[in-house]
C-alpha positions as CSV (number, residue, x, y, z in Angstrom):
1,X,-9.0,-29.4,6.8
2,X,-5.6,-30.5,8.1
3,X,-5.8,-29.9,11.7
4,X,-2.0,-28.4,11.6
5,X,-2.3,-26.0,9.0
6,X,-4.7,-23.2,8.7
7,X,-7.5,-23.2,6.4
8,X,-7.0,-22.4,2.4
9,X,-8.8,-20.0,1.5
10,X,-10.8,-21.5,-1.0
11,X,-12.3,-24.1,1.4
12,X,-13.1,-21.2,3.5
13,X,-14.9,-19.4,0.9
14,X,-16.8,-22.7,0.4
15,X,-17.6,-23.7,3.8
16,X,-18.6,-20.4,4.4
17,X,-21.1,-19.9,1.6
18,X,-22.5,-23.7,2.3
19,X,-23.4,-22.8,5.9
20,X,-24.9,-19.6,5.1
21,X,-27.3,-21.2,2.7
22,X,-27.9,-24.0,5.2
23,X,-28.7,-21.7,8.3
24,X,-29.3,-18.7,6.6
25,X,-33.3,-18.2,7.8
26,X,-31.9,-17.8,11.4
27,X,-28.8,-16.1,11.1
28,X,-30.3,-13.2,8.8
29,X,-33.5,-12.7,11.3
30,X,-31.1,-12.2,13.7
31,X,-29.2,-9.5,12.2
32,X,-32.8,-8.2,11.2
33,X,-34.2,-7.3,14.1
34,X,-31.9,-3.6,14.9
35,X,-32.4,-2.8,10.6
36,X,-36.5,-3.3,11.4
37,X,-36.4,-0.7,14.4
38,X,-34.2,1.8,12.0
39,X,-36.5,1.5,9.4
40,X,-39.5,1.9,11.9
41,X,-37.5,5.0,13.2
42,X,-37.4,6.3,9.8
43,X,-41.1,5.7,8.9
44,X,-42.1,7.3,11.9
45,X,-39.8,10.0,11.1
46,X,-41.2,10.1,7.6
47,X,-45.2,10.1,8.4
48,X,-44.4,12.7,11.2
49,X,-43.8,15.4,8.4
50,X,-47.4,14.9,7.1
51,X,-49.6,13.8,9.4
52,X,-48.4,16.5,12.6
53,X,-49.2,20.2,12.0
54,X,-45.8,21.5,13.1
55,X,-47.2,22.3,16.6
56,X,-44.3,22.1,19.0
57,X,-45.6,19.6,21.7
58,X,-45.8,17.4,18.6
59,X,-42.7,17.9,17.1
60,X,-41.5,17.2,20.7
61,X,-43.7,14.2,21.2
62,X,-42.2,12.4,18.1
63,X,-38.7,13.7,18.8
64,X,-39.2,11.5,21.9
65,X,-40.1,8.6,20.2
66,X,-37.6,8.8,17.4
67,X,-35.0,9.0,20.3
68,X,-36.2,5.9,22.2
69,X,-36.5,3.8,18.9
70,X,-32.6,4.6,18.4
71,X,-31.8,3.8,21.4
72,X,-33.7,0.7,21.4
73,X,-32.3,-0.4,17.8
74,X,-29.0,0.7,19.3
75,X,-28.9,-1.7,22.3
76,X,-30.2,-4.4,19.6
77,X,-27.6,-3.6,16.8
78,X,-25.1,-4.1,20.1
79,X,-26.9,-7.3,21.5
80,X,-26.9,-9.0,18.0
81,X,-22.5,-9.3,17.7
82,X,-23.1,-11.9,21.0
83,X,-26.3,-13.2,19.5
84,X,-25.3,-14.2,15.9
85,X,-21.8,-15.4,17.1
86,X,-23.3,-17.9,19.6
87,X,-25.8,-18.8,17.2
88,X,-22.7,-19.6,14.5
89,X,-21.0,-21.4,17.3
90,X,-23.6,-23.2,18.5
91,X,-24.7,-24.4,15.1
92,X,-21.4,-25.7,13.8
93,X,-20.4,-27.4,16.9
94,X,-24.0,-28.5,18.4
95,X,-25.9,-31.8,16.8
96,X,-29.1,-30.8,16.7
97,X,-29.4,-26.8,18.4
98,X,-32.5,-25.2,19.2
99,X,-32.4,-21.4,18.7
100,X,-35.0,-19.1,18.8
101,X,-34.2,-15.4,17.9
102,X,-36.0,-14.5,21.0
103,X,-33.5,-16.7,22.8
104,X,-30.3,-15.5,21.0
105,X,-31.3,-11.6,22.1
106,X,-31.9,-12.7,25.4
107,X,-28.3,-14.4,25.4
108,X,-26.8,-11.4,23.6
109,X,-28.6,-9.1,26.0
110,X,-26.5,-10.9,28.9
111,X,-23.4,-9.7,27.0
112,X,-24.2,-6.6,26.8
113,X,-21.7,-4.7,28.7
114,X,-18.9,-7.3,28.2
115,X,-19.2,-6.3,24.4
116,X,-19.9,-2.2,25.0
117,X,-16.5,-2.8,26.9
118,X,-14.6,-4.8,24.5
119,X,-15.8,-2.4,21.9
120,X,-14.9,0.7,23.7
121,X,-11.4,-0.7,24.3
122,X,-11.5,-1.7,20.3
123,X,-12.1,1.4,19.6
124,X,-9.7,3.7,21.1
125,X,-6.7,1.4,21.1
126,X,-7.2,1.3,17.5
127,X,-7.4,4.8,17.0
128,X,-4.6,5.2,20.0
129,X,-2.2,2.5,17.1
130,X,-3.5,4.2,13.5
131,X,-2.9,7.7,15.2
132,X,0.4,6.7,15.5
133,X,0.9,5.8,11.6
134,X,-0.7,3.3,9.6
135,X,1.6,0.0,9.6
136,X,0.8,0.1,14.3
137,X,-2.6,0.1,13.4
138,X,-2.7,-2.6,11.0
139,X,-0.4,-4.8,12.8
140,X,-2.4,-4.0,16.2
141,X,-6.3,-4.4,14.0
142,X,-5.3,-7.9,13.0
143,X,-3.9,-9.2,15.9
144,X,-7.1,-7.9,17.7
145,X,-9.5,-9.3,15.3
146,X,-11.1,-12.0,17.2
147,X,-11.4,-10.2,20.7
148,X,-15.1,-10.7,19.9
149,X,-14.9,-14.6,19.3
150,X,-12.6,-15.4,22.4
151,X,-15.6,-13.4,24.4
152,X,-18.4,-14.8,23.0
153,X,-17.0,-18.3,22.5
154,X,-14.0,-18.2,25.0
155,X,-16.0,-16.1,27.7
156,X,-12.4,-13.9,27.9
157,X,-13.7,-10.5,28.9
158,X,-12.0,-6.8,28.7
159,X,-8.4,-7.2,28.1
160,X,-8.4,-11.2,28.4
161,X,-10.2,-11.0,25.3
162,X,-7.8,-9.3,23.4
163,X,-4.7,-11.5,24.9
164,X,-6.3,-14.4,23.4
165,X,-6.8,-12.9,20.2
166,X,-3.3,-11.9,19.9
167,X,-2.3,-15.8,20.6
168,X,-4.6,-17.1,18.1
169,X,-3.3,-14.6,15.6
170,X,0.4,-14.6,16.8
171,X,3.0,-17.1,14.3
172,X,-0.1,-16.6,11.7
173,X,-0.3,-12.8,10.9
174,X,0.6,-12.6,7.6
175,X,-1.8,-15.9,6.5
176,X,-4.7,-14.1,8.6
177,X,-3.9,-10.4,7.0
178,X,-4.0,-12.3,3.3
179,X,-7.5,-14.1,4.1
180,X,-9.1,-10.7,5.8
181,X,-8.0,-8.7,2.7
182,X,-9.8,-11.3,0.5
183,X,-12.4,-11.2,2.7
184,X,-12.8,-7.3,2.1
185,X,-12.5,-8.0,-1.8
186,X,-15.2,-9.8,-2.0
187,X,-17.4,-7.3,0.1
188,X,-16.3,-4.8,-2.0
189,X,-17.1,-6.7,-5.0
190,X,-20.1,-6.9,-4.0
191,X,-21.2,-3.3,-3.0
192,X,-19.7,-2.5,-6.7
193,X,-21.8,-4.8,-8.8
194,X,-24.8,-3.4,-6.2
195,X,-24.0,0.2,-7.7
196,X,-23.9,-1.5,-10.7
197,X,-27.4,-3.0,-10.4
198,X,-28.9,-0.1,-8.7
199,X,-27.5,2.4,-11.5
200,X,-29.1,-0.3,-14.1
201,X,-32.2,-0.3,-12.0
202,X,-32.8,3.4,-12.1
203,X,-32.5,3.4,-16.1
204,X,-35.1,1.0,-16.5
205,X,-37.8,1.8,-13.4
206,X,-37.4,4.9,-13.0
207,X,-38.6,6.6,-9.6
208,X,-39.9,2.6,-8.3
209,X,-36.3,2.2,-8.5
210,X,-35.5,4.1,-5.2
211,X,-37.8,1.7,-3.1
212,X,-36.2,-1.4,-4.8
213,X,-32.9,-0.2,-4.4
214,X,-33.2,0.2,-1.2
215,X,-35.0,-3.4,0.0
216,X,-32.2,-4.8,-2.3
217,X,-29.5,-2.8,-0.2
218,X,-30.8,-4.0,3.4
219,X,-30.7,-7.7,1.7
220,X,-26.9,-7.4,0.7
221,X,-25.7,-5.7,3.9
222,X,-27.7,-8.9,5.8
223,X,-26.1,-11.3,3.3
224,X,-23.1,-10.2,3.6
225,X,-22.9,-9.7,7.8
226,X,-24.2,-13.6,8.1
227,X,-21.0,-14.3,5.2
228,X,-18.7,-12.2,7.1
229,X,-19.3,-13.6,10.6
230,X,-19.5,-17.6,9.2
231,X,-16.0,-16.7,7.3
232,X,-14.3,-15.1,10.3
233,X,-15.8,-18.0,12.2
234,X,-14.0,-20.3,10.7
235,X,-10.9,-18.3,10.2
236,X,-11.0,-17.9,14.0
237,X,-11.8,-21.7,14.9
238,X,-9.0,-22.8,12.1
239,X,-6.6,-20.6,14.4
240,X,-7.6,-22.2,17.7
241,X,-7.1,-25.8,15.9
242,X,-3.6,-24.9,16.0
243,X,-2.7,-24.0,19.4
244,X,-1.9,-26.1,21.8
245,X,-4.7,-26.7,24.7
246,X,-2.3,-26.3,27.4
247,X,-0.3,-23.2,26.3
248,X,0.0,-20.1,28.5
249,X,-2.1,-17.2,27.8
250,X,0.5,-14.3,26.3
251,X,0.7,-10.6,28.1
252,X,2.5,-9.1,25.4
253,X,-0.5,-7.3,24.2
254,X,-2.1,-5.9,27.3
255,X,0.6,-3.3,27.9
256,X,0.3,-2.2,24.4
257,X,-3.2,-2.2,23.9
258,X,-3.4,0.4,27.6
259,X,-0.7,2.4,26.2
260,X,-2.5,2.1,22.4
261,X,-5.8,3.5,24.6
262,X,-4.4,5.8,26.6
263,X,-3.0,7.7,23.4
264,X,-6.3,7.4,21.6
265,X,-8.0,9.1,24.3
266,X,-5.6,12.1,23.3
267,X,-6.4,11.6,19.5
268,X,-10.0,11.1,20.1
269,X,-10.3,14.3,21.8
270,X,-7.6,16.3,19.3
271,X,-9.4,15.2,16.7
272,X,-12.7,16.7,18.3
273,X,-11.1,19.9,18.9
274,X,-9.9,20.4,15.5
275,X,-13.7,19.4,13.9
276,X,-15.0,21.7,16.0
277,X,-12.7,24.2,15.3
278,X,-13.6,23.4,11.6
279,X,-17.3,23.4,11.7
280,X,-16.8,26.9,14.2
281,X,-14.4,28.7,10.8
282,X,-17.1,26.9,8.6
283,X,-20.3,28.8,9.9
284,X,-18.2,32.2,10.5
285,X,-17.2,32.4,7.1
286,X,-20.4,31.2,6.0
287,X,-22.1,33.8,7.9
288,X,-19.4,36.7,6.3
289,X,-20.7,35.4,3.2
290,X,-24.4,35.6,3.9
291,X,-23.9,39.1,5.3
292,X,-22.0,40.6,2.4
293,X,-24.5,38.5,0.1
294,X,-27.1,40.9,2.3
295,X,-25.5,44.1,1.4
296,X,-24.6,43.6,-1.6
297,X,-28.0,42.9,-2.1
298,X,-30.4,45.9,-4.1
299,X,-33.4,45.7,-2.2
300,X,-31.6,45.5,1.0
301,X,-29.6,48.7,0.3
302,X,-32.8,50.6,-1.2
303,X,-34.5,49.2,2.4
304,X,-30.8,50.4,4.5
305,X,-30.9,53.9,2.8
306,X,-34.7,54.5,3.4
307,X,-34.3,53.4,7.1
308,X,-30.9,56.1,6.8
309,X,-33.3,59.2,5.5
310,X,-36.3,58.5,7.9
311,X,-33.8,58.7,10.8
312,X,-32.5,61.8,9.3
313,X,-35.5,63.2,9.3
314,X,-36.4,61.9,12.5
315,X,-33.5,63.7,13.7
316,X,-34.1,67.1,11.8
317,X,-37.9,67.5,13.4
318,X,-36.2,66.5,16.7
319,X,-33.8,69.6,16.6
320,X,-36.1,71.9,15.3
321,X,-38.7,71.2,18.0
322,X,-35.8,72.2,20.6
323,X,-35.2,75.1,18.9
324,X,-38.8,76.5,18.9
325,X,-39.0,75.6,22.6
């Protein structure tokens, strides 16, 4: 790769797929270890229906641990972004590295509230920029795209992080856009010739299709987060080649990305109000339906008019009872 000009994108397809089949042991158990606590939290969720009675201190019991599993694959599925990305760097910049994933959780674990608050920031400035129209929240998504990276690798934290990705990406937005979207093509690709597969699977297996199907699902979604991390790697470490050691870190973004935030709060909590506004005209209408489903129902007026004559009678022994007295 020229050092002055940003990586083609066919080299990066290549290098990419070369060092996930060279490291790809490590990097996938990695990424394996929050999908093995979801799928424990659903086995458990799963045996739960036969094996417990339906006695409440049960059901409560297993609630309990369904919600500490989550929350445990939760803080894993957080923990892994540091770990895998360190793991990447390490291995493509360190002669002969020694990782463990034992190691690269406990690294990622350090991390943990540097990347909950890079993520949280993320996450509402980009909703803050697409709530404002689309072509914000493009421009904004790509020149954020590496705040990850320049945390991990860079150690920029909160804002910092995003500063440097914007002068990584700045002069090279349109080359970086072009190699995401072919990035995204190729996932998509992917998850269509899996529907493809699976549909082809279910003709020939039958019902052992569901339970293949889904191993061969968490395979491609690991496959393709170790491809999608080594290729934005690179992308990211191909951007860094061509700036300059000593130039000044840009502030251009950090007003934007507060005011970007500040609006998605306002979004964010719109967009709240109006789902639950939804889901609130939802079960009201949905009740009126079930209601005048009710009435219109024979058995239930047979059942209202018998209830109507034993109160009239009710009524009728009640008055003459008075009038004997």
């Amino acid at each position: 790769m020229n050092p002055q000009q940003l990586i083609a994108p066919g080299e990066l397809f290549a290098s990419s797929w070369a060092f996930m089949m060279k490291h790809w042991k490590m990097l996938g158990s990695i990424i394996a270890v929050p999908v093995v606590c979801v799928i424990l939290a659903e086995l458990v969720g799963f045996v739960s229906l036969f094996v417990f009675s339906g006695n409440i201190l049960e059901m409560v019991a297993v609630s309990v641990v369904l919600f500490v599993i989550y929350i445990f694959a939760l803080v894993l599925a957080i923990s892994m972004y540091p770990a895998v990305i360190n793991a990447i760097h390490r291995l493509s910049t360190e002669e002969n590295p020694i990782l463990s994933i034992k190691g690269q959780y406990i690294f990622g674990l350090k991390k943990f509230w540097s990347v909950v608050l890079v993520l949280i920031i993320a996450f509402l400035s980009t909703y803050g920029s697409f709530g404002l129209l689309i072509v914000p929240g493009i421009i904004f998504m790509v020149y954020a795209l590496f705040h990850l990276f320049t945390l991990i690798v860079d150690d920029k934290r909160g804002l910092s992080a995003f500063s440097a990705s914007f002068d990584l990406v700045k002069g090279q937005w349109w080359a970086t856009f072009g190699r995401v979207m072919l990035l995204a093509a190729v996932i998509v690709g992917a998850a269509l010739c899996f529907e493809f597969i699976s549909f082809a699977l279910s003709v020939l297996l039958g019902p052992l299709a569901f339970v293949v199907v889904i191993v061969c699902l968490v395979l491609l979604e690991i496959a393709m987060a170790i491809y999608g991390s080594t290729y934005m790697y690179k992308l990211y470490t191909s951007l860094k080649s061509l700036r300059p050691a000593d130039a000044p870190t840009s502030t251009t973004i950090k007003p934007w990305t507060i005011a970007f935030m500040i609006i998605g709060v306002f979004v964010f909590i719109a967009y709240v109000f109006v789902m639950a506004s939804i889901a609130l005209s939802s079960a009201q209408i949905a009740l009126q339906r079930s209601m005048q489903s009710q009435l219109n129902d024979p058995r239930f007026q047979a059942e209202f008019q018998r209830a109507l004559q034993q109160e009239a009678a009710s009524s009728t022994g009640s008055q003459s009872g008075s009038m004997m007295q």
